[in-house]
Biopython code that builds the backbone (N, CA, C, O; Angstrom):
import numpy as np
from Bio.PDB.StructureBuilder import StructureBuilder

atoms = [
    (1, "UNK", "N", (47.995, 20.826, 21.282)),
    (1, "UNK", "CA", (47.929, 22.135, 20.680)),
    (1, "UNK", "C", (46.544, 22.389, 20.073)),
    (1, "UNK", "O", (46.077, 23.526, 20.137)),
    (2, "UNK", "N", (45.961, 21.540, 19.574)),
    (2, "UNK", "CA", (44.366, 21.680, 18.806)),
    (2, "UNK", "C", (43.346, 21.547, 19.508)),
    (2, "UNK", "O", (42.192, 21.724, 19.116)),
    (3, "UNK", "N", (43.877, 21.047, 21.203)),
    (3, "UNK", "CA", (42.636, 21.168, 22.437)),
    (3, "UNK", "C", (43.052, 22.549, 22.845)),
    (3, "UNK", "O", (42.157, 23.075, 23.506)),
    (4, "UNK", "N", (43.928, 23.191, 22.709)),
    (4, "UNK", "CA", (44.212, 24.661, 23.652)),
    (4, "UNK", "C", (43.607, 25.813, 22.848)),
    (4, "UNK", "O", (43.125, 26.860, 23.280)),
    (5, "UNK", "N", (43.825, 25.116, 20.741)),
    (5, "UNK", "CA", (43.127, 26.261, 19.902)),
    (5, "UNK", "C", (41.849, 25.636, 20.207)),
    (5, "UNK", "O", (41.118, 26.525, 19.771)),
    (6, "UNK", "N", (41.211, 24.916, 20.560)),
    (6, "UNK", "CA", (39.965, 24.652, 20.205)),
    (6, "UNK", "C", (39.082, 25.149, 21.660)),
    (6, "UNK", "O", (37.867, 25.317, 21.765)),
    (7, "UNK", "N", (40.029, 25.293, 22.589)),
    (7, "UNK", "CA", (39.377, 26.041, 23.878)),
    (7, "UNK", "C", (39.226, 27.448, 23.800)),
    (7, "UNK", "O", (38.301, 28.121, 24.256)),
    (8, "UNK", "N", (40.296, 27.850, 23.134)),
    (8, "UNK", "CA", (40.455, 29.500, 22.786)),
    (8, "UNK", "C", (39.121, 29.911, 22.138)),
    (8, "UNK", "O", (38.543, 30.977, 22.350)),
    (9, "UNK", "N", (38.728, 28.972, 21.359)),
    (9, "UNK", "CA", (38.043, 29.244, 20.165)),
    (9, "UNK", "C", (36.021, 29.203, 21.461)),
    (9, "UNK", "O", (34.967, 29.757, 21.150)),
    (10, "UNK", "N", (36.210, 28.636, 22.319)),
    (10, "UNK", "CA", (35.120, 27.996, 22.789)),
    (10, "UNK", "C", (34.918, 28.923, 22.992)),
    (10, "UNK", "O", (35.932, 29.574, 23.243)),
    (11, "UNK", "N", (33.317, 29.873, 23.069)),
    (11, "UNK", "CA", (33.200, 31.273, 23.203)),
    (11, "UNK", "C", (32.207, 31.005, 24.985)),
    (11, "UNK", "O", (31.926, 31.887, 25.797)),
    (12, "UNK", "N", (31.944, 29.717, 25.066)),
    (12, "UNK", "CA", (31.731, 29.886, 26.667)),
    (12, "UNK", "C", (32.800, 30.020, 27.595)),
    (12, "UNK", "O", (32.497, 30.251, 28.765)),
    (13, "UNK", "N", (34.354, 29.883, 27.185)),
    (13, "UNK", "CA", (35.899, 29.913, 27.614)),
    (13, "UNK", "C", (35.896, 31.402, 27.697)),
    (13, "UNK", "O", (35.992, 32.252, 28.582)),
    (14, "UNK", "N", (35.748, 31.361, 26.416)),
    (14, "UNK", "CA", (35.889, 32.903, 26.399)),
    (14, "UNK", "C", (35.430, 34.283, 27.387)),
    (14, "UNK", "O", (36.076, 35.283, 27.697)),
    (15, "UNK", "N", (34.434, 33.980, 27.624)),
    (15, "UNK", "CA", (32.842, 34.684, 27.995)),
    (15, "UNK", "C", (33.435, 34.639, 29.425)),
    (15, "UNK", "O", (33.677, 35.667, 30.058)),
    (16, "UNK", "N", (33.691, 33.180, 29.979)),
    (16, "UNK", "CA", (34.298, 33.250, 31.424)),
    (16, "UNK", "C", (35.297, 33.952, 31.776)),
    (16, "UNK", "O", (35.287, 34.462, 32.897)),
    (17, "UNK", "N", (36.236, 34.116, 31.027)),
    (17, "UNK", "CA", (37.776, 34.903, 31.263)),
    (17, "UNK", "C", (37.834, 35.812, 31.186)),
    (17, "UNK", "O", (38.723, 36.468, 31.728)),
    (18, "UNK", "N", (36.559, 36.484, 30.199)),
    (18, "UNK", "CA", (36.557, 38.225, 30.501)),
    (18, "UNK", "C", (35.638, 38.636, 31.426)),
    (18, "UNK", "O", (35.655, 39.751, 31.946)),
    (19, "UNK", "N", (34.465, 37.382, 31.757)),
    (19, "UNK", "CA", (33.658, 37.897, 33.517)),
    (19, "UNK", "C", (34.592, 38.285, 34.373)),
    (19, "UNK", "O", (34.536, 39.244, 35.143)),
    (20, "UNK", "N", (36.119, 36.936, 34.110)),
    (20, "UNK", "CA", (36.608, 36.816, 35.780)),
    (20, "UNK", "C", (37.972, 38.176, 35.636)),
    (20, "UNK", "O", (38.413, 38.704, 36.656)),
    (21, "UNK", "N", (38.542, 38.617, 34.037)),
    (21, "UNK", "CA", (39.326, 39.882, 33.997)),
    (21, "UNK", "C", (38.448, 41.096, 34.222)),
    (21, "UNK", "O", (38.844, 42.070, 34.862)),
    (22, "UNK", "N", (37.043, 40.996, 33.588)),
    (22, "UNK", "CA", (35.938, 42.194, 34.253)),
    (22, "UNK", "C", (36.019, 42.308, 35.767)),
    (22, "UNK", "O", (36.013, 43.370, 36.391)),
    (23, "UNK", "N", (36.109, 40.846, 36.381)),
    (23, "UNK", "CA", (35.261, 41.347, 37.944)),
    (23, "UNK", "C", (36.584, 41.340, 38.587)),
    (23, "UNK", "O", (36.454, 41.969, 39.636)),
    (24, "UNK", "N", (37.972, 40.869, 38.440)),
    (24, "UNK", "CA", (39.051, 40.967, 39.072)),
    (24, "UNK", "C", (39.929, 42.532, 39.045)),
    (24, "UNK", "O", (40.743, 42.950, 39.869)),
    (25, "UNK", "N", (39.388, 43.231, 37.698)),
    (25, "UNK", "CA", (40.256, 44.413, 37.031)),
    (25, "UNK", "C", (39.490, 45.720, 37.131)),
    (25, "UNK", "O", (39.814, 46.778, 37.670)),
    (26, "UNK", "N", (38.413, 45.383, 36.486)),
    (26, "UNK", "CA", (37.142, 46.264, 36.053)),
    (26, "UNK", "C", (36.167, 46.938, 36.574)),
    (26, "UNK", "O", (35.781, 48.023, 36.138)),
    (27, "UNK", "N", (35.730, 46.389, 37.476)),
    (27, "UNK", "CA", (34.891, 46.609, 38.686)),
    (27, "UNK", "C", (34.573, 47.213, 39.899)),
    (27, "UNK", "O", (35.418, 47.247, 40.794)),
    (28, "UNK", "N", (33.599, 47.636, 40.029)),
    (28, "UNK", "CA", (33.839, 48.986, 40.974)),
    (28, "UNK", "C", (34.289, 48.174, 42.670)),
    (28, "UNK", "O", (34.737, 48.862, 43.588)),
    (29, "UNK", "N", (34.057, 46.621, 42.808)),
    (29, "UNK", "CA", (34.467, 46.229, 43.545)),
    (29, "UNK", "C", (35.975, 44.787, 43.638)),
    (29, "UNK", "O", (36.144, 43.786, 44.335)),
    (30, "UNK", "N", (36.766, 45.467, 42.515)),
    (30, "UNK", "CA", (38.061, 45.056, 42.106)),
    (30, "UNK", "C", (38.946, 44.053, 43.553)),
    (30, "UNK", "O", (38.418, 43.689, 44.603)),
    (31, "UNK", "N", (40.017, 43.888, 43.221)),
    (31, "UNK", "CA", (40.560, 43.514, 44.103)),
    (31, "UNK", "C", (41.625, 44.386, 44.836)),
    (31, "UNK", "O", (42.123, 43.940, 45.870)),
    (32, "UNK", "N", (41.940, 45.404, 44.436)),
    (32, "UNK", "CA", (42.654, 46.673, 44.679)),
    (32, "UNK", "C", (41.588, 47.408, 45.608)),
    (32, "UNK", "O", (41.986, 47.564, 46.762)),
    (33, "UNK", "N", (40.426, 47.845, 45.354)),
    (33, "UNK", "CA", (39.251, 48.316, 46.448)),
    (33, "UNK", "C", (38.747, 47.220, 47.477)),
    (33, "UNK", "O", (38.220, 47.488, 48.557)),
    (34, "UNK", "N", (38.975, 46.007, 47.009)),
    (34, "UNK", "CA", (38.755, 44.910, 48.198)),
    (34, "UNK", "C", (40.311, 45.258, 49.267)),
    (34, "UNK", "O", (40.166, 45.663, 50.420)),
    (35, "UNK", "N", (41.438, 45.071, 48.781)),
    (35, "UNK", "CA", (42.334, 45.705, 49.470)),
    (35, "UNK", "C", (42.372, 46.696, 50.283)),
    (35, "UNK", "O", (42.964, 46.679, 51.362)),
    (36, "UNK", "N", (41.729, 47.651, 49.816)),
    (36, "UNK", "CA", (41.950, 49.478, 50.318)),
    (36, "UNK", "C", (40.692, 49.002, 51.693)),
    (36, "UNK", "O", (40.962, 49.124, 52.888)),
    (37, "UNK", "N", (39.912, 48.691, 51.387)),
    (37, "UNK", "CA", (38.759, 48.173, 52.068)),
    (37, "UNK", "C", (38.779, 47.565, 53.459)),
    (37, "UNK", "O", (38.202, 47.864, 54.505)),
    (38, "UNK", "N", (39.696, 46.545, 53.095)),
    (38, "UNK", "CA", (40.195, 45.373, 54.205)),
    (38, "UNK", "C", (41.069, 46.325, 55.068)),
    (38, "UNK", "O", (41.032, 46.170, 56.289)),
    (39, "UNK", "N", (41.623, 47.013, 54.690)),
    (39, "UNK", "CA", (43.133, 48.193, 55.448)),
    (39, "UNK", "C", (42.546, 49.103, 56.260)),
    (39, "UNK", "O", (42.769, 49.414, 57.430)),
    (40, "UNK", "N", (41.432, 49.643, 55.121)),
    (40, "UNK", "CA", (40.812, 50.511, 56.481)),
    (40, "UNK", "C", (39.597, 50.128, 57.170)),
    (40, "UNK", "O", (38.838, 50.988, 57.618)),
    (41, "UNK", "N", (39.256, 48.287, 57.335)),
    (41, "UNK", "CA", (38.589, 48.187, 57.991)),
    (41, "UNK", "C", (39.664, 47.896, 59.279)),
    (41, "UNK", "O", (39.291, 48.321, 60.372)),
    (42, "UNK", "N", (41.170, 47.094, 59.205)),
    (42, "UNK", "CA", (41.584, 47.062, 60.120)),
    (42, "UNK", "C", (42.133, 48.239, 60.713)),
    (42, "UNK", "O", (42.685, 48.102, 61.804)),
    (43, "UNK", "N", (42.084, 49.310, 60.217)),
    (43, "UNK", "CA", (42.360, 50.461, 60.836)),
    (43, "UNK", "C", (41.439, 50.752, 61.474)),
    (43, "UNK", "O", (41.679, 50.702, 62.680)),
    (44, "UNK", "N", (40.325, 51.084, 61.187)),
    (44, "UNK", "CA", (39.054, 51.454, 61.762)),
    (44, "UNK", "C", (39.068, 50.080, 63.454)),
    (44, "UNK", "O", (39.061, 50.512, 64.606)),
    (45, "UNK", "N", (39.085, 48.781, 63.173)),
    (45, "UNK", "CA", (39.205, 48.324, 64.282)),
    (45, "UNK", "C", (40.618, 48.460, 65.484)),
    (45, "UNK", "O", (40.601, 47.915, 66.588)),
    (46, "UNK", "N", (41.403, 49.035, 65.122)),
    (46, "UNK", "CA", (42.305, 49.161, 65.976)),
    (46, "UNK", "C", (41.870, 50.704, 66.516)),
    (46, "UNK", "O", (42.042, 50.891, 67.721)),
    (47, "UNK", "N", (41.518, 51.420, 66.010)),
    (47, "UNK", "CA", (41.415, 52.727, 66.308)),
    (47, "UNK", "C", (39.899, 52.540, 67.646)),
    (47, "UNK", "O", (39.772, 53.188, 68.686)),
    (48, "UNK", "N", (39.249, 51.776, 67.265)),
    (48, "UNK", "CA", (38.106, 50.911, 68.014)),
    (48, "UNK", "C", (38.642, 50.422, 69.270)),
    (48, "UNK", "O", (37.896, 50.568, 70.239)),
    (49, "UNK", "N", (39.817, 49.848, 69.480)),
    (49, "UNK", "CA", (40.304, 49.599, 70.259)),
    (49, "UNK", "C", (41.140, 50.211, 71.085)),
    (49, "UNK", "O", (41.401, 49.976, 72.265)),
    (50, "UNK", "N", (41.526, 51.000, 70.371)),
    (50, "UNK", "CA", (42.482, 51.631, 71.152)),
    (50, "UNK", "C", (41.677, 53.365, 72.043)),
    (50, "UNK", "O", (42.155, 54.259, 72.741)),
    (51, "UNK", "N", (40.710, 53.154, 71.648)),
    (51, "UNK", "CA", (39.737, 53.960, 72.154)),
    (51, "UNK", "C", (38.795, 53.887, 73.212)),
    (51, "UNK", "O", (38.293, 54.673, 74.017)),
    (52, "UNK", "N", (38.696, 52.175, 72.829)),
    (52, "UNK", "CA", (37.876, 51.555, 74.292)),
    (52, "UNK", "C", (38.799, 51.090, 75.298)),
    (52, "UNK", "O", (38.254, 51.076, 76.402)),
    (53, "UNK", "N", (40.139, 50.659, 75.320)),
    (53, "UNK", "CA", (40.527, 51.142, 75.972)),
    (53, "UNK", "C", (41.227, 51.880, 77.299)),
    (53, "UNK", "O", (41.444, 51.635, 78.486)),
    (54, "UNK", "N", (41.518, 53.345, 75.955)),
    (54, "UNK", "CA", (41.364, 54.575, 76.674)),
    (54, "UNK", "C", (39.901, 55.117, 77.423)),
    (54, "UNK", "O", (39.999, 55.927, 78.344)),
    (55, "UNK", "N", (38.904, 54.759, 77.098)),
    (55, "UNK", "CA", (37.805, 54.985, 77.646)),
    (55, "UNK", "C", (37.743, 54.217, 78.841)),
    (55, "UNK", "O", (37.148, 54.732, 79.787)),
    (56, "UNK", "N", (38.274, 53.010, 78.996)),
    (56, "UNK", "CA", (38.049, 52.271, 80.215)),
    (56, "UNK", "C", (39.196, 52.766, 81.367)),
    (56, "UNK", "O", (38.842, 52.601, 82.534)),
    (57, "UNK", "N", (40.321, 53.262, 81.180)),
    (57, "UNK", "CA", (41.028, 53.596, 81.355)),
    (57, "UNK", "C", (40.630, 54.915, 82.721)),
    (57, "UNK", "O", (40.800, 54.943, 83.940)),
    (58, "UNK", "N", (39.903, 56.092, 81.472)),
    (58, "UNK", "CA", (39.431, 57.179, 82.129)),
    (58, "UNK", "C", (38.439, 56.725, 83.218)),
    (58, "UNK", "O", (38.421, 57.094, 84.392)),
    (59, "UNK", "N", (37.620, 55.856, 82.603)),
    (59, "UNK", "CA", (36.196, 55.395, 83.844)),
    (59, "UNK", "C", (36.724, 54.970, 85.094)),
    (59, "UNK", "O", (36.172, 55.196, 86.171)),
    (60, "UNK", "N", (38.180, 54.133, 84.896)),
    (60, "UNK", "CA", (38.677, 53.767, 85.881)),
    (60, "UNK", "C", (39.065, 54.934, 87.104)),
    (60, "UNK", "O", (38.641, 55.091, 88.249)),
    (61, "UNK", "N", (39.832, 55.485, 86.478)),
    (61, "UNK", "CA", (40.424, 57.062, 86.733)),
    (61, "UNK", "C", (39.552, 57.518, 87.544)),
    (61, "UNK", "O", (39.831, 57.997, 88.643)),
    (62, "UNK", "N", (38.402, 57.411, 87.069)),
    (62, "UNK", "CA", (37.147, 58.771, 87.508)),
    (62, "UNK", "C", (36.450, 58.230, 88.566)),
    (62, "UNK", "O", (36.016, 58.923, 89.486)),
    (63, "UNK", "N", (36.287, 56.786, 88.479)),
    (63, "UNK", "CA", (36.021, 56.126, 89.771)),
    (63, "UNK", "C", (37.007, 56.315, 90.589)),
    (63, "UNK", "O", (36.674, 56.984, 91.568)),
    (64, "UNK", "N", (38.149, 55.969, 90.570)),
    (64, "UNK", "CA", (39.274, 56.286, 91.420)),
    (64, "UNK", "C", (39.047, 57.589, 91.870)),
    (64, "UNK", "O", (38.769, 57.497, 93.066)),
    (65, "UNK", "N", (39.024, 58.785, 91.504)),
    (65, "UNK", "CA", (39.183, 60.153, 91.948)),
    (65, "UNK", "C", (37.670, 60.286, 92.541)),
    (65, "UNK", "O", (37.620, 60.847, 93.636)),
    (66, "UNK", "N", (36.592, 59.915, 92.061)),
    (66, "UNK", "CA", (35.161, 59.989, 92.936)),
    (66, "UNK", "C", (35.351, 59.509, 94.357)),
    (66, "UNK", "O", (35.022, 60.249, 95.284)),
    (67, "UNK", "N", (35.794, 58.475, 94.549)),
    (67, "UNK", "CA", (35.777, 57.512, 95.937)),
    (67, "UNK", "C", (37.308, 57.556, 96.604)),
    (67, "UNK", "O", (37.694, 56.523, 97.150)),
    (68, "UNK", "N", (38.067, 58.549, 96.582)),
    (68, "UNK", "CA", (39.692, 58.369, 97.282)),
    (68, "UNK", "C", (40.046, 59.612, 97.090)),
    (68, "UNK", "O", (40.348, 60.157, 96.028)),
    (69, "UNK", "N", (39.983, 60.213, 98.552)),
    (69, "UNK", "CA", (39.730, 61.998, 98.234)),
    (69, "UNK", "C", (41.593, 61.999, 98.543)),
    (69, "UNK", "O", (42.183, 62.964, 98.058)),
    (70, "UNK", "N", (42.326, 61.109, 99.201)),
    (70, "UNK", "CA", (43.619, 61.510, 98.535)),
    (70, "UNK", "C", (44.064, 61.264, 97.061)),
    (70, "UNK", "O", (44.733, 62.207, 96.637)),
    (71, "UNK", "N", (43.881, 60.277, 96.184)),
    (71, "UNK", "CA", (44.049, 60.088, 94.627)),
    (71, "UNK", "C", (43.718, 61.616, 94.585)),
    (71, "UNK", "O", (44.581, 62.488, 94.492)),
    (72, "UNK", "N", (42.475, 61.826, 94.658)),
    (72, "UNK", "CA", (42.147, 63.573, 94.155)),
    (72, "UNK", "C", (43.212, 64.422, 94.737)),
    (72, "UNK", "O", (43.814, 65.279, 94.090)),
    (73, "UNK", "N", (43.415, 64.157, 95.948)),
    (73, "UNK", "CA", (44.300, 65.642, 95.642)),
    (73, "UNK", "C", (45.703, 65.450, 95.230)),
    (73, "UNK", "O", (46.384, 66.409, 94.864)),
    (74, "UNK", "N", (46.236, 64.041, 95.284)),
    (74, "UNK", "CA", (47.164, 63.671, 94.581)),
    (74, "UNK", "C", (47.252, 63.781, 93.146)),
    (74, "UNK", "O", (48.352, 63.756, 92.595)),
    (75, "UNK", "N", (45.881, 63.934, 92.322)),
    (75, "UNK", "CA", (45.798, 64.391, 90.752)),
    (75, "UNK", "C", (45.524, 65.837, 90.694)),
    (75, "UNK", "O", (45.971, 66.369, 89.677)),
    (76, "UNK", "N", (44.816, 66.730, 91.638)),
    (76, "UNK", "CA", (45.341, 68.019, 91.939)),
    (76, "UNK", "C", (46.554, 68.696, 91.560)),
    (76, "UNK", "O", (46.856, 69.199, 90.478)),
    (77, "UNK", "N", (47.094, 68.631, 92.467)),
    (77, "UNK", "CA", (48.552, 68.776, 92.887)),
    (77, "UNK", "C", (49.377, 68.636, 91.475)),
    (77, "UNK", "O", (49.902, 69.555, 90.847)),
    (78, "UNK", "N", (49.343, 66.799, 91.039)),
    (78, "UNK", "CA", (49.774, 66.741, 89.700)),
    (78, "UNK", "C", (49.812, 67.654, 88.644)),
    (78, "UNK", "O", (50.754, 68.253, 88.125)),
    (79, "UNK", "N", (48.383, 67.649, 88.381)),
    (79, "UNK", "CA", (47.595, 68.246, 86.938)),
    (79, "UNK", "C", (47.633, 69.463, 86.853)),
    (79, "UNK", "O", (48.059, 70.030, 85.847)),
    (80, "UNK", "N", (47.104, 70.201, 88.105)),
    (80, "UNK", "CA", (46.605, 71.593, 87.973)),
    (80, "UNK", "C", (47.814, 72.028, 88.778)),
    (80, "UNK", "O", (47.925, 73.243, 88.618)),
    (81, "UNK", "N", (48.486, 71.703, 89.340)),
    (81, "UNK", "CA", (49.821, 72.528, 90.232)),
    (81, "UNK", "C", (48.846, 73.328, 91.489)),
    (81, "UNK", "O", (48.972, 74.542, 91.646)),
    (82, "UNK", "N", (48.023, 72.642, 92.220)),
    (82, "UNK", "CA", (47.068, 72.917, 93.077)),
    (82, "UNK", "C", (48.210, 73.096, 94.520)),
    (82, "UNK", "O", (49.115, 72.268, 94.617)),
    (83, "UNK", "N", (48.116, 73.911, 95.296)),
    (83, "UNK", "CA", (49.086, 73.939, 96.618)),
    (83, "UNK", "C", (47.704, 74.307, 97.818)),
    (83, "UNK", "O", (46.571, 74.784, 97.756)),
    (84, "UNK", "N", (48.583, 73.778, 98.820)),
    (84, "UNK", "CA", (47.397, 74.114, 100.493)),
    (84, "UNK", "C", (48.181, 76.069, 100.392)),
    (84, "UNK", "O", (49.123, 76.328, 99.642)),
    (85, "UNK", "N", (47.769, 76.724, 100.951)),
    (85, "UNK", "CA", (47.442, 78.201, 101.711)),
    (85, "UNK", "C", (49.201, 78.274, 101.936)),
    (85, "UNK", "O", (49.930, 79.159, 101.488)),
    (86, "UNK", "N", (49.550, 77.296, 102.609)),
    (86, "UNK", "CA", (51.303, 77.157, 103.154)),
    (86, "UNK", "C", (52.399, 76.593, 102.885)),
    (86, "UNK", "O", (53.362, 76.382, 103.621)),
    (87, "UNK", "N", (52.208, 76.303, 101.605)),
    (87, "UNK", "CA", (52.834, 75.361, 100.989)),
    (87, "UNK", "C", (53.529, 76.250, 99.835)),
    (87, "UNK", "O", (52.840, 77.203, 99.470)),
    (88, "UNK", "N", (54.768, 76.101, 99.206)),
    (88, "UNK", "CA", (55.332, 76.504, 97.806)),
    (88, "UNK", "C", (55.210, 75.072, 97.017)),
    (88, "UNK", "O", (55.016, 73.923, 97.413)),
    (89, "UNK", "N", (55.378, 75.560, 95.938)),
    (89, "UNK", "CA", (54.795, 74.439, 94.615)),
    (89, "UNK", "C", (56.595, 74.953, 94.129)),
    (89, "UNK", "O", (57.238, 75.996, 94.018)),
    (90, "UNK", "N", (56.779, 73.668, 93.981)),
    (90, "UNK", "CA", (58.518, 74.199, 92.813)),
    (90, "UNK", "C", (58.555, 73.312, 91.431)),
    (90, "UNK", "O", (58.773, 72.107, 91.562)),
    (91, "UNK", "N", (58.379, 73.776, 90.287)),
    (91, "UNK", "CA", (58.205, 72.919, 89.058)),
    (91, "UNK", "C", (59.646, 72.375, 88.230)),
    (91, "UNK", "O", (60.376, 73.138, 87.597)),
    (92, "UNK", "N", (59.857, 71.005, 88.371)),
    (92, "UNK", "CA", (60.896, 70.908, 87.920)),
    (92, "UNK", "C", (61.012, 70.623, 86.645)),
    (92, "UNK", "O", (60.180, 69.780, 86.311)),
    (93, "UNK", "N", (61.923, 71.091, 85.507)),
    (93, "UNK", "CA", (61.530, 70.564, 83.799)),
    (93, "UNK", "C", (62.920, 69.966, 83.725)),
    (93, "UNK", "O", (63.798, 70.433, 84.450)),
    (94, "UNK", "N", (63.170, 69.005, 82.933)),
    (94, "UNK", "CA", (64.334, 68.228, 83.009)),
    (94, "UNK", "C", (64.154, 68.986, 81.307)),
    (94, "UNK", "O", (63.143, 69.440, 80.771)),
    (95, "UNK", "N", (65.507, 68.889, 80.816)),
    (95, "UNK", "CA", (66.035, 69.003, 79.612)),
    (95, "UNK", "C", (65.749, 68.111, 78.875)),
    (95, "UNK", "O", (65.730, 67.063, 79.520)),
    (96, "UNK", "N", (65.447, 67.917, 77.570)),
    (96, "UNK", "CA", (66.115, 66.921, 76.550)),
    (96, "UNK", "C", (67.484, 66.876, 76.225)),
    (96, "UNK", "O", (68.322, 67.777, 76.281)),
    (97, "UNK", "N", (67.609, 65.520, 75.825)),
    (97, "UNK", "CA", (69.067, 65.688, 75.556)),
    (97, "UNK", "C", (69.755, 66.750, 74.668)),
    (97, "UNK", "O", (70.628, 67.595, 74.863)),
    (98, "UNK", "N", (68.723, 66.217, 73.218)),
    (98, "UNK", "CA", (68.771, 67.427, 72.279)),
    (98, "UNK", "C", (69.462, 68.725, 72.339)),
    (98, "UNK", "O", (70.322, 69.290, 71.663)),
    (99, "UNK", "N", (68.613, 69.056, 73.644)),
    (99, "UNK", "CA", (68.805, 70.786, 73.801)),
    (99, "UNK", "C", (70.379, 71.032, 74.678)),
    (99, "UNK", "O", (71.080, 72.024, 74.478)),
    (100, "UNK", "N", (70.668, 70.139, 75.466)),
    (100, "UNK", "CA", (71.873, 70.280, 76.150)),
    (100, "UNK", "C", (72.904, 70.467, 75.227)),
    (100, "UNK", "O", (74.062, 70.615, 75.617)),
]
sb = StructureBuilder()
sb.init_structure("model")
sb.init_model(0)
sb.init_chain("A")
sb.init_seg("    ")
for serial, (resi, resn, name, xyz) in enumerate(atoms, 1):
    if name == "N":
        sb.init_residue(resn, " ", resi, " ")
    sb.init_atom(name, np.array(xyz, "f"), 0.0, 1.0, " ", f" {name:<3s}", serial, name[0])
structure = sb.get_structure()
Protein backbone atom coordinates (compact mmCIF):
# COMPACT_ATOMS: atom_id res chain seq x y z
CA UNK A 1 0.00 0.00 0.00
CA UNK A 2 2.96 2.68 0.70
CA UNK A 3 4.67 1.55 -2.80
CA UNK A 4 1.22 2.32 -4.71
CA UNK A 5 0.92 5.84 -2.40
CA UNK A 6 4.37 6.46 -3.02
CA UNK A 7 3.97 5.89 -6.93
CA UNK A 8 0.87 8.07 -6.98
CA UNK A 9 2.82 10.58 -5.35
CA UNK A 10 5.89 10.16 -8.06
CA UNK A 11 5.21 13.20 -10.27
CA UNK A 12 7.29 11.43 -13.21
CA UNK A 13 4.14 8.58 -12.75
CA UNK A 14 2.17 11.13 -12.84
CA UNK A 15 3.34 13.26 -15.86
CA UNK A 16 3.24 9.80 -17.84
CA UNK A 17 -0.47 8.95 -17.26
CA UNK A 18 -1.74 12.19 -18.25
CA UNK A 19 0.73 12.16 -21.65
CA UNK A 20 -0.75 8.64 -22.28
CA UNK A 21 -4.85 9.95 -21.07
CA UNK A 22 -3.79 13.28 -23.23
CA UNK A 23 -2.65 11.30 -26.32
CA UNK A 24 -5.25 8.31 -25.98
CA UNK A 25 -8.45 10.87 -25.16
CA UNK A 26 -7.33 14.35 -25.98
CA UNK A 27 -5.80 14.58 -29.10
CA UNK A 28 -6.52 15.60 -32.33
CA UNK A 29 -5.14 12.18 -33.32
CA UNK A 30 -7.12 10.05 -30.50
CA UNK A 31 -7.96 6.62 -30.87
CA UNK A 32 -11.60 7.19 -31.93
CA UNK A 33 -10.07 9.35 -35.16
CA UNK A 34 -7.43 6.55 -35.53
CA UNK A 35 -10.63 4.38 -35.83
CA UNK A 36 -12.79 6.64 -38.13
CA UNK A 37 -9.49 6.76 -40.14
CA UNK A 38 -8.71 3.06 -40.48
CA UNK A 39 -12.75 2.59 -41.73
CA UNK A 40 -12.49 4.93 -44.24
CA UNK A 41 -9.26 3.95 -45.35
CA UNK A 42 -10.75 0.44 -45.84
CA UNK A 43 -13.54 1.85 -47.53
CA UNK A 44 -11.68 3.95 -49.74
CA UNK A 45 -9.69 0.58 -50.68
CA UNK A 46 -12.55 -1.50 -51.52
CA UNK A 47 -14.21 1.17 -53.45
CA UNK A 48 -10.48 1.06 -55.26
CA UNK A 49 -11.24 -2.17 -56.03
CA UNK A 50 -14.20 -2.54 -56.91
CA UNK A 51 -13.63 0.06 -59.53
CA UNK A 52 -10.61 -1.49 -61.04
CA UNK A 53 -12.31 -4.11 -61.52
CA UNK A 54 -15.18 -2.71 -63.19
CA UNK A 55 -12.74 -0.87 -65.30
CA UNK A 56 -11.10 -4.05 -66.41
CA UNK A 57 -14.19 -5.46 -66.99
CA UNK A 58 -15.31 -2.59 -69.53
CA UNK A 59 -11.67 -2.73 -71.34
CA UNK A 60 -12.44 -6.23 -71.72
CA UNK A 61 -15.90 -5.51 -73.19
CA UNK A 62 -14.52 -2.89 -75.53
CA UNK A 63 -11.90 -5.08 -76.83
CA UNK A 64 -14.43 -7.66 -77.32
CA UNK A 65 -16.88 -5.35 -79.29
CA UNK A 66 -13.71 -3.63 -81.34
CA UNK A 67 -12.50 -7.08 -82.80
CA UNK A 68 -16.00 -9.44 -83.09
CA UNK A 69 -18.38 -7.57 -85.30
CA UNK A 70 -21.00 -10.27 -84.17
CA UNK A 71 -20.47 -9.52 -80.09
CA UNK A 72 -21.32 -5.92 -81.61
CA UNK A 73 -24.27 -6.55 -83.03
CA UNK A 74 -25.17 -8.96 -80.46
CA UNK A 75 -24.68 -5.81 -77.83
CA UNK A 76 -26.68 -3.77 -80.40
CA UNK A 77 -29.59 -5.59 -80.52
CA UNK A 78 -29.24 -6.05 -76.58
CA UNK A 79 -28.63 -2.45 -75.44
CA UNK A 80 -30.05 -0.21 -77.93
CA UNK A 81 -33.05 -2.57 -79.25
CA UNK A 82 -31.17 -2.13 -82.73
CA UNK A 83 -33.30 -4.38 -85.58
CA UNK A 84 -32.06 -5.20 -89.54
CA UNK A 85 -34.74 -3.17 -92.15
CA UNK A 86 -36.95 -6.78 -91.81
CA UNK A 87 -36.98 -7.77 -88.76
CA UNK A 88 -39.68 -6.89 -85.66
CA UNK A 89 -37.98 -6.35 -82.26
CA UNK A 90 -40.67 -7.77 -79.44
CA UNK A 91 -39.67 -6.57 -75.78
CA UNK A 92 -40.41 -8.87 -73.19
CA UNK A 93 -40.75 -7.42 -69.27
CA UNK A 94 -41.35 -10.17 -66.82
CA UNK A 95 -43.21 -8.97 -63.64
CA UNK A 96 -41.97 -8.86 -60.15
CA UNK A 97 -43.42 -10.88 -57.90
CA UNK A 98 -44.39 -7.96 -55.81
CA UNK A 99 -46.59 -6.54 -58.41
CA UNK A 100 -48.53 -9.79 -59.31
Amino acid sequence: MKRLVGLIKNKFFLVTVAFIVWMLAFDKNDLHSQYQYFTEVRKAQKERDFYLKETNQANKDLNELTTNPATLEKFAREKYLMKKDNEDVFVVVRKKKSEE
